[in-house]
MIDOKOL-164783 format. One line per 5 residues: their letters; for each residue x, y, z of C-alpha. Coordinates in steps of 0.05 Angstrom, whole numbers, padded with zeros to 5 digits, always signed. Example, Ala and Ser with C-alpha at 12.3 -4.5 7.8 and 13.67 -1.06 7.14 Angstrom:
<nodes>
as) +00246:-00090:+00156; +00273:-00021:+00143 .
</nodes>
This chain:
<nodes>
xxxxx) +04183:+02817:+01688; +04193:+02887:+01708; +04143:+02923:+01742; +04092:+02975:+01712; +04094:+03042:+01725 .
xxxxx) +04028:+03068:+01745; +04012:+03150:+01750; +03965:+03163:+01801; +03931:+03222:+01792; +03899:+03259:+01840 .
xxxxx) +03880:+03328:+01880; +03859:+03378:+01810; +03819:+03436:+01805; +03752:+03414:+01833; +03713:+03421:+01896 .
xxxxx) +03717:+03352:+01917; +03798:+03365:+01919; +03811:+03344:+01987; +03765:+03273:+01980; +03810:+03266:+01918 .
xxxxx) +03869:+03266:+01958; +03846:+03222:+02001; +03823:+03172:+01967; +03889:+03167:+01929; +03930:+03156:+01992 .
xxxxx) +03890:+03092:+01999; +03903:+03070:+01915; +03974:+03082:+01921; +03984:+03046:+01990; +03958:+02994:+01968 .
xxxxx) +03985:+02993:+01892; +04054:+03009:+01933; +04048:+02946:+01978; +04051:+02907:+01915; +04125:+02926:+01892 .
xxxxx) +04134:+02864:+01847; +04082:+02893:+01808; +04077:+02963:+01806; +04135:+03021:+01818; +04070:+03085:+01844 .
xxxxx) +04087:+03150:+01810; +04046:+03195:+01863; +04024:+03260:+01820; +03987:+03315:+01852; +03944:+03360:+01816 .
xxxxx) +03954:+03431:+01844; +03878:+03475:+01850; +03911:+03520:+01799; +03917:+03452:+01750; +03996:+03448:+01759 .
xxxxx) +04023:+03375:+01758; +04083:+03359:+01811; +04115:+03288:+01828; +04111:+03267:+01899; +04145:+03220:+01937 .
xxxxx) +04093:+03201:+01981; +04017:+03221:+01964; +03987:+03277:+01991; +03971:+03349:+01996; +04026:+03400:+01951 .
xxxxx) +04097:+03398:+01997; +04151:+03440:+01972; +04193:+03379:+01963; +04153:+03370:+01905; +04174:+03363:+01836 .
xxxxx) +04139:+03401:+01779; +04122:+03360:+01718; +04084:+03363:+01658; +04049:+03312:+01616; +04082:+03313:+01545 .
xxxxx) +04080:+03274:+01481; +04141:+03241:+01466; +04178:+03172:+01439; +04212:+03164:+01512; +04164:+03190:+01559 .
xxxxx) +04100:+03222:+01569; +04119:+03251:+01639; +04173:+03308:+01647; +04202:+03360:+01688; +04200:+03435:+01661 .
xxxxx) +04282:+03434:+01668; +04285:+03363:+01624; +04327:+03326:+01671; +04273:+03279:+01695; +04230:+03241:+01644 .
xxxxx) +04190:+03186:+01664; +04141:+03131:+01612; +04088:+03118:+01656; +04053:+03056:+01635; +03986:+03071:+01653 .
xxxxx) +03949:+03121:+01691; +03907:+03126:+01747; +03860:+03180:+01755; +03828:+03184:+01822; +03801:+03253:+01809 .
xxxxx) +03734:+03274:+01838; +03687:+03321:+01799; +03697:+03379:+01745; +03764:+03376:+01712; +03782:+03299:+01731 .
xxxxx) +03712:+03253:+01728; +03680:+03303:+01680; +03719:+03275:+01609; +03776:+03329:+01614; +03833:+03291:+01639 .
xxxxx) +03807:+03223:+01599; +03813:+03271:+01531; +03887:+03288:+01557; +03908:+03222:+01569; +03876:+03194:+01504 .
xxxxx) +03924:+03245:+01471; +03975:+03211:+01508; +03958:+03147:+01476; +03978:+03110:+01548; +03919:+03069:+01587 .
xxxxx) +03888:+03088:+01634; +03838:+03059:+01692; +03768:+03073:+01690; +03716:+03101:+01644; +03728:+03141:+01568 .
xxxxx) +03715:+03215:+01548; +03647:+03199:+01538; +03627:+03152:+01585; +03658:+03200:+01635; +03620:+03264:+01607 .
xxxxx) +03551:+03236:+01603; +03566:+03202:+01678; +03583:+03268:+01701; +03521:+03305:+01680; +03460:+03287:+01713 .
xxxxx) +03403:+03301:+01667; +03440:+03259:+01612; +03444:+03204:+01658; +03372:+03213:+01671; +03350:+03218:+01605 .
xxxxx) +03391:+03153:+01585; +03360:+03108:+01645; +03293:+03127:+01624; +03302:+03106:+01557; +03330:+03046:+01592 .
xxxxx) +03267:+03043:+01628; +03304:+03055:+01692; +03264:+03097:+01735; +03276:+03170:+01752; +03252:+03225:+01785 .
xxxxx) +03220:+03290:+01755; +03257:+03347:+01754; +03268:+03420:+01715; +03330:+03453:+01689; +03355:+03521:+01704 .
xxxxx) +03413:+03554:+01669; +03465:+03605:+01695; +03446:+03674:+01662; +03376:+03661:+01640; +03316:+03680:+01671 .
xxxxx) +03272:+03634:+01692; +03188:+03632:+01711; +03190:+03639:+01784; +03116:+03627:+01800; +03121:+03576:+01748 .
xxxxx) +03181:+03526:+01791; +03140:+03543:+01856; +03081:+03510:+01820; +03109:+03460:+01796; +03146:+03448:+01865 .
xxxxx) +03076:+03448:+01896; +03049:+03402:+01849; +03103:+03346:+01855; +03095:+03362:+01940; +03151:+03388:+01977 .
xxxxx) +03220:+03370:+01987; +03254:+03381:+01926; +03325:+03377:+01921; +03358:+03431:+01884; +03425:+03412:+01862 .
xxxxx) +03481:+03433:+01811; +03472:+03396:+01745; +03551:+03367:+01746; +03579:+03358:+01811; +03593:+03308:+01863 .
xxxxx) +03594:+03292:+01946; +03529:+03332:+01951; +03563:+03396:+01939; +03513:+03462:+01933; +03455:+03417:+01939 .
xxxxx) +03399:+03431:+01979; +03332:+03402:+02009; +03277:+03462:+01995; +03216:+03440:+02046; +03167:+03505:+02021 .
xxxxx) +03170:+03551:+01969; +03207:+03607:+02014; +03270:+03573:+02006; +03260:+03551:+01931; +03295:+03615:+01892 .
xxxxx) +03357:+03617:+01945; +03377:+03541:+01936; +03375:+03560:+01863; +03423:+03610:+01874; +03472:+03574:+01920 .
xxxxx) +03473:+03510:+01868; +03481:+03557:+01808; +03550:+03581:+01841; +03580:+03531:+01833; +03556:+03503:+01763 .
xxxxx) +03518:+03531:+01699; +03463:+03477:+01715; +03426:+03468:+01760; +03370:+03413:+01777; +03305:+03421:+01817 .
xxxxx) +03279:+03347:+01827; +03225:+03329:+01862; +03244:+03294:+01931; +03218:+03218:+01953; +03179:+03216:+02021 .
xxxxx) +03227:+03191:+02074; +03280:+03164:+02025; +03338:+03099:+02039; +03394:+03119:+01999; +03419:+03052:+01965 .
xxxxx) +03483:+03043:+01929; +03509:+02989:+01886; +03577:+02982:+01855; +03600:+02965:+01785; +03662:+02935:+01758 .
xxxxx) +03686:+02907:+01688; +03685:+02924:+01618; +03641:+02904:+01557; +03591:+02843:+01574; +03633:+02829:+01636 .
xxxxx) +03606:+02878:+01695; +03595:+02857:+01761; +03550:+02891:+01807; +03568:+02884:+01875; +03526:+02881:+01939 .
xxxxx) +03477:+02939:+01952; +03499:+02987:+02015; +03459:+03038:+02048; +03488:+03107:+02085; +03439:+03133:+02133 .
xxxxx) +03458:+03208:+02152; +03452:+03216:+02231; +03478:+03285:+02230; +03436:+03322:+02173; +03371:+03312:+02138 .
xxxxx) +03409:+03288:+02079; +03475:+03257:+02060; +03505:+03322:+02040; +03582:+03343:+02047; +03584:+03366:+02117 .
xxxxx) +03549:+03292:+02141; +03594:+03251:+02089; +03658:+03285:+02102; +03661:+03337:+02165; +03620:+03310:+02217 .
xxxxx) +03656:+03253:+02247; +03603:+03196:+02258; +03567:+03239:+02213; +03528:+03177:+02168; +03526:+03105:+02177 .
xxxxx) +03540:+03048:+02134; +03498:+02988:+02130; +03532:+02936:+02078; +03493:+02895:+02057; +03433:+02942:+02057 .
xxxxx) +03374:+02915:+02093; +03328:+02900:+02032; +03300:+02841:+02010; +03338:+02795:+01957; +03290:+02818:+01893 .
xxxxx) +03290:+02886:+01902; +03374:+02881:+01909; +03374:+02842:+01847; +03329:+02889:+01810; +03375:+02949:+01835 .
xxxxx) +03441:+02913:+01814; +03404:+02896:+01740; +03384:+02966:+01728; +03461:+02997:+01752; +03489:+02940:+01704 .
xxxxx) +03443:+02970:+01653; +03461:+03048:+01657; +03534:+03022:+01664; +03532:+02989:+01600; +03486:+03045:+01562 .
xxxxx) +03538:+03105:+01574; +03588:+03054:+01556; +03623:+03062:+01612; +03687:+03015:+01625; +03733:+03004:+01696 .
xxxxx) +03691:+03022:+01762; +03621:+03061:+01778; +03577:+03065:+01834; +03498:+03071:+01815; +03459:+03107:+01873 .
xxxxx) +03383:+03097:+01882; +03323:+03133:+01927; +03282:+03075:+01958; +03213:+03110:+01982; +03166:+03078:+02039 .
xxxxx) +03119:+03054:+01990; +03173:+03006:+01963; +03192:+03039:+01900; +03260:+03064:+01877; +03284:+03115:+01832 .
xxxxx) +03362:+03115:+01795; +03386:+03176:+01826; +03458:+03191:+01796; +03524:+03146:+01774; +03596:+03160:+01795 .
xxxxx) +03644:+03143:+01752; +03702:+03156:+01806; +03664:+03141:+01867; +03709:+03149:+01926; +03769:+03101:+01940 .
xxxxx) +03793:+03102:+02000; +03789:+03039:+02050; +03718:+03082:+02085; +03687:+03097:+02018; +03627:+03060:+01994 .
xxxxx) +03661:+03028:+01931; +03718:+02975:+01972; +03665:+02962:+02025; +03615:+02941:+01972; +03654:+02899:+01939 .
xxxxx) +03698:+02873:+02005; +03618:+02850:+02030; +03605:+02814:+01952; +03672:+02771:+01970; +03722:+02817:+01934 .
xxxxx) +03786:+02843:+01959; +03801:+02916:+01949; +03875:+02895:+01915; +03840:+02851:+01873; +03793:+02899:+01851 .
xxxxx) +03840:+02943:+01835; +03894:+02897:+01797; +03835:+02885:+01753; +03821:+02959:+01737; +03892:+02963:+01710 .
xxxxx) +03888:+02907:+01672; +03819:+02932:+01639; +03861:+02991:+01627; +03916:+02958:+01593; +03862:+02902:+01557 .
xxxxx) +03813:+02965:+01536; +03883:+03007:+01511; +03909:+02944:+01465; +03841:+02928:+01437; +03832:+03005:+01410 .
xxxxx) +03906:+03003:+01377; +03885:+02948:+01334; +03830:+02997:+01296; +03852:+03019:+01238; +03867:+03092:+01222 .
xx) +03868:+03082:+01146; +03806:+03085:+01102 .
</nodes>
C-alpha cells in the first residue's frame, strides 16, 4: 500500500503566525518519521496568504516553490508555471487564529472535496468566536462568566461599562472577540484603564469582550479528541504564569520559563471529571470533529467557569494538547494517526449523502 500524501498547512495571515509555524515543525516531524505511511507535503502560508511548497517546514526560504490550491481531476495542488501538480490526500491545517482556525481555510478545502484533519466550517467558526461559544455552553448549562460586547465603529456608554465593571468587582479582562494565544487581551484592575484595553483589543478585531475576572484564578485545560459519540477527554493540565499576572503572549511564548506546566493539574478526581464532562459537552454541541482543547477559570471558592475552546490548540511537542494526552496514556503519533483517519472516516461518510432530491 502506498503511502498518503498529507498537506500540512501552516504559517497564514494571522497573528499567531509564528506559533503556527512552530507547531507544524513538530506535525510534520513526526508525520515524516513515519515514511511507510505518509510522504509530508510541507506548505507554508505566506502573511500576504500566498501558498509555497517547502522541503523542510518552516519560515518562507527562497528555495520555495509557489503553489496554488486548484480544482482538478489530477490534482488539487499546483505550481503557477503547471509543471508540478501534486493530489494531496488529505490536509492538515495547523493554522492558528483568523484566516486558518476561524472556518476560512475549512470552506476552501471543502471546495476541494479532499479530507481534512480537524474540525468543519462551522464547528470551526462558532469555536473561534467567543461569545458563541459562550452562549452555546450556557444553554448547555456549562458555566460562564458575564461579560458585554463592544463593536468596532460604534459608540458605546462609557459610564455605563465602568458601572457595570464596578458592579461585577474589578479585574475584568478585556479581550478581542476572535482571537487566540491571549493576543490584545488585557487585565483592567480600575476603571482608569477600562476605555484603553478597549482600544488596544479593538485593533486587532471588530469584537471585543469585557468579562468579568475570577478572584485569584487556576487556569485548567482539558483536551478533546474523536468524532461523533466517540470523544475522549484527556487529563486536565494547569499553566501557572510566573512571569505576568496572566497567561498572556509575552508569558506563553517570549519569556523563556515564562509559565509552568503542571500535568495532571492538582485538583481533586470529581472536579477533573466534571471539567472533562462539560469540554466533552461543548465539543459535541458545536459539533466539532478531530482535536480541541476546552480551557476553564477555577476560582478559590472552588467553582469553575468554561472560559474559551480551541479548535487548533497548539501542536508542538511543549504545547498543552501532546502533553495532555502523553499524561492520559496516549502517544502523540498515535494521536495524530487517528486525526487523519477521522479525516479520511468523516470525508467518506459525507460522500455517501445524496445530492439529488
Amino acid at each position: 500500500m502506498s503511502s498518503l500524501k498529507i498537506a500540512v498547512l501552516y504559517g497564514g495571515k494571522s497573528t499567531e503566525h509564528e506559533v503556527s509555524v512552530h507547531s507544524a515543525q513538530t506535525v510534520c516531524q513526526l508525520l515524516a518519521a513515519q515514511a511507510d505511511k505518509y510522504t509530508v507535503l510541507p506548505i507554508f502560508i505566506s502573511r500576504g496568504g500566498d501558498w509555497f511548497l517547502q522541503k523542510q517546514c518552516g519560515e518562507q526560504t527562497p528555495q520555495d516553490q509557489q503553489i496554488s490550491p486548484v480544482i482538478l481531476p489530477d490534482c488539487n495542488l499546483m505550481s503557477a508555471d503547471g509543471k508540478t501538480k501534486l493530489k494531496a490526500d488529505v490536509f492538515f491545517p495547523v493554522l492558528h487564529g483568523t484566516n486558518g482556525e476561524d472556518g476560512v481555510v475549512q470552506g476552501l478545502l471543502e471546495s476541494l472535496n479532499t479530507p481534512y484533519v480537524g474540525c468543519g466550517v462551522l464547528a470551526s467558526a462558532m469555536g473561534m468566536d467567543k461569545e458563541v461559544t459562550k452562549l452555546l455552553a450556557e444553554e448547555c448549562g456549562v458555566a460562564v462568566l458575564p461579560y458585554r460586547k463592544i463593536r468596532r465603529g460604534e459608540s458605546y456608554d462609557r459610564q455605563a461599562l465602568e458601572q457595570w465593571a464596578l458592579e461585577q468587582g474589578y479585574p475584568v479582562f478585556v479581550k478581542p472577540m476572535s482571537l487566540g494565544s491571549s493576543v490584545g487581551v488585557t487585565k483592567v484592575k480600575d476603571a482608569s484603564a477600562l476605555h484603553q484595553a478597549v482600544a488596544k483589543a479593538l485593533a486587532f478585531d471588530e469584537f471585543v469582550l469585557v468579562e468579568k475576572g475570577v478572584d485569584g484564578a487556576r487556569e485548567i485545560f482539558c483536551a478533546l479528541y474523536g468524532a461523533g459519540t466517540e470523544v475522549a477527554a484527556s487529563s486536565c493540565g494547569e499553566l501557572k504564569t510566573l512571569a505576568n499576572e496572566f497567561f498572556d503572549y509575552e508569558a506563553k511564548y517570549l519569556v523563556q520559563g515564562g509559565c509552568e506546566t503542571r500535568v495532571p493539574a492538582d485538583i481533586d478526581l470529581s472536579m477533573q471529571q466534571s471539567m472533562q464532562q462539560d469540554a466533552r459537552t461543548v465539543f459535541t454541541a458545536l459539533r466539532a470533529c478531530g482535536l480541541a482543547r476546552a480551557d476553564f477559570l477555577l476560582g478559590k471558592d472552588g467553582k469553575y467557569y468554561f472560559s474559551e475552546i480551541n479548535t487548533l490548540p497548539g501542536m508542538s511537542h511543549t504545547s498543552l494538547f501532546p502533553q495532555l494526552f502523553e499524561a492520559s496514556g496516549c502517544s502523540y503519533t498515535s494521536i495524530l494517526d487517528g486525526l487523519i483517519q477521522i479525516a479520511l472516516n468523516v470525508h467518506r461518510e459525507k460522500s455517501t449523502l445524496s445530492l439529488n432530491r
